[in-house]
Structures are given as C-alpha cells and as structure tokens.
C-alpha distance (Angstrom), angle and dihedral (degrees) to the residues before:
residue distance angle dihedral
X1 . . .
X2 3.96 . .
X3 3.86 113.7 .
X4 4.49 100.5 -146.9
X5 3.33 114.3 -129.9
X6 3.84 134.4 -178.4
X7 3.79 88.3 -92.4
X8 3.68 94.3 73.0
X9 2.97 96.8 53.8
X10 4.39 128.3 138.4
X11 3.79 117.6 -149.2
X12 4.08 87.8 -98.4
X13 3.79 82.5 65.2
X14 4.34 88.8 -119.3
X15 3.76 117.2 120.3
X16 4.28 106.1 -74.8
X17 3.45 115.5 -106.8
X18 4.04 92.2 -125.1
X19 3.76 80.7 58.6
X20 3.97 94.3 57.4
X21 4.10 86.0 41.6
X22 3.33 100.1 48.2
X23 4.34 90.2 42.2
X24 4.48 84.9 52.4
X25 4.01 87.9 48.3
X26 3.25 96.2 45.6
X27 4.19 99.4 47.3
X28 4.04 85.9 42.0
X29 4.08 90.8 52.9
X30 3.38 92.8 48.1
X31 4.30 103.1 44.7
X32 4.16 76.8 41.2
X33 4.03 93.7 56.1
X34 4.24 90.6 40.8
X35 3.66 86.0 44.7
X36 3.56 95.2 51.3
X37 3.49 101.0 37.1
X38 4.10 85.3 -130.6
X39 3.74 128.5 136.9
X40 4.16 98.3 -158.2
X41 4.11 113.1 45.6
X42 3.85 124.9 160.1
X43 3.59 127.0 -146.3
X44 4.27 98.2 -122.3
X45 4.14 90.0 169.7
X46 3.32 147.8 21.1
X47 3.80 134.0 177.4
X48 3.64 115.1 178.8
X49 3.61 126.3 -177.2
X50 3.65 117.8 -165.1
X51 3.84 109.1 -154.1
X52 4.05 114.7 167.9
X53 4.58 126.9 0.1
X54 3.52 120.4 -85.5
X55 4.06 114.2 -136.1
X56 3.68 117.4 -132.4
X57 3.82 96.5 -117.9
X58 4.00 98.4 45.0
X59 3.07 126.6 104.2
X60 4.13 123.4 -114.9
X61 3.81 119.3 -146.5
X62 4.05 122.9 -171.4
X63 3.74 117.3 -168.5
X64 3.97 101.1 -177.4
X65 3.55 116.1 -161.4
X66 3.89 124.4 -154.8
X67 4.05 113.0 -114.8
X68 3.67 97.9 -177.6
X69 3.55 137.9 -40.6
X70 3.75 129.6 -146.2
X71 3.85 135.0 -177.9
X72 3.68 85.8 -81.5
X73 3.99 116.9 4.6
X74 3.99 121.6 63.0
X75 3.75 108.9 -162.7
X76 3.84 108.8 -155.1
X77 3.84 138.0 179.4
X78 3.54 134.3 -169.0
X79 3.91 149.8 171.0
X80 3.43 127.5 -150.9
X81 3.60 119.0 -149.9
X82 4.13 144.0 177.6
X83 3.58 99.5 -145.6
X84 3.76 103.5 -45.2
X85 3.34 94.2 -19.9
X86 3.51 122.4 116.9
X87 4.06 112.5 -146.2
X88 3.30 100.3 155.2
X89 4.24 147.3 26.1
X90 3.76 123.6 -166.3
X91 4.20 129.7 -179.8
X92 3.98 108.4 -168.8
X93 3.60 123.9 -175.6
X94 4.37 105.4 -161.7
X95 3.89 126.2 -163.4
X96 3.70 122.3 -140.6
X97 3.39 108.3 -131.4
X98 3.85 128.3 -145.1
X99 4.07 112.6 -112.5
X100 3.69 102.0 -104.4
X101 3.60 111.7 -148.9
C-alpha cells in the first residue's frame, strides 16, 4: 500500500501518473523477486493502463497476481485500487538476472 501525500502530487492536484507507475512496478518487482526466489530482477515490460484519478490523501493498494513464471521471465498483473475503485491496471513482464559478481 502507498499512503498519497502532497508530494505526489500532478499540477491537477490528483495523484501523478509516474506515481501510480512507479507504485505497479514496484509491487510487481517485488511479488516477482519473492516469487522467484531471486535477488537481481529487471523490469523488461510494462503496460499500464490508467483508468480513474487518484486523490492525494487516499490510499493506493496493489494486489499483484502471478501470470506465469519461467526459468527466467515472471509474467505479473496487477490493479491498483482506492477502496473498490479501480484507478489503475498494470501487466509487467520481469527478467531474472544472473548474480554478477
């Protein structure tokens, strides 16, 4: 979850859609890496459909859900959502990275 705050802001005043982006990359990375069992991922794709505002003050929740996983893709969804809103959809596809070093 991502509590809004005035910082994150657009110039409407609504949550920025970078904000929203960055929140659905960040949720998908992470259930990608726990999935995986992986240290080093890389984001390779993501789709993000933006589909009602976000009000600094709301709350954002992202419940990712695992599409498939292979030796080295992880295909992930997610919606994030105010309540039962929906304001935003994301697909990510994630690369597991070799361990450099």
């Amino acid at each position: 979850a991502l509590a809004t705050e005035d910082k994150h802001h657009n110039r409407r005043g609504l949550v920025q859609g970078g904000v929203l982006m960055t929140f659905a990359d960040r949720s998908c990375g992470m259930t990608a890496r726990f999935v995986s069992g992986k240290p080093t991922l890389a984001t390779v794709q993501l789709d993000t459909h933006f589909v009602e505002a976000g009000k600094i003050g709301e709350v954002l929740v992202s419940k990712p859900h695992v599409v498939r996983a292979t030796r080295s893709l992880i295909f992930i969804t997610t919606e994030v959502t105010v309540d039962k809103r929906c304001i935003a959809m994301a697909s990510g596809v994630f690369k597991i990275l070799k361990n450099e070093g």
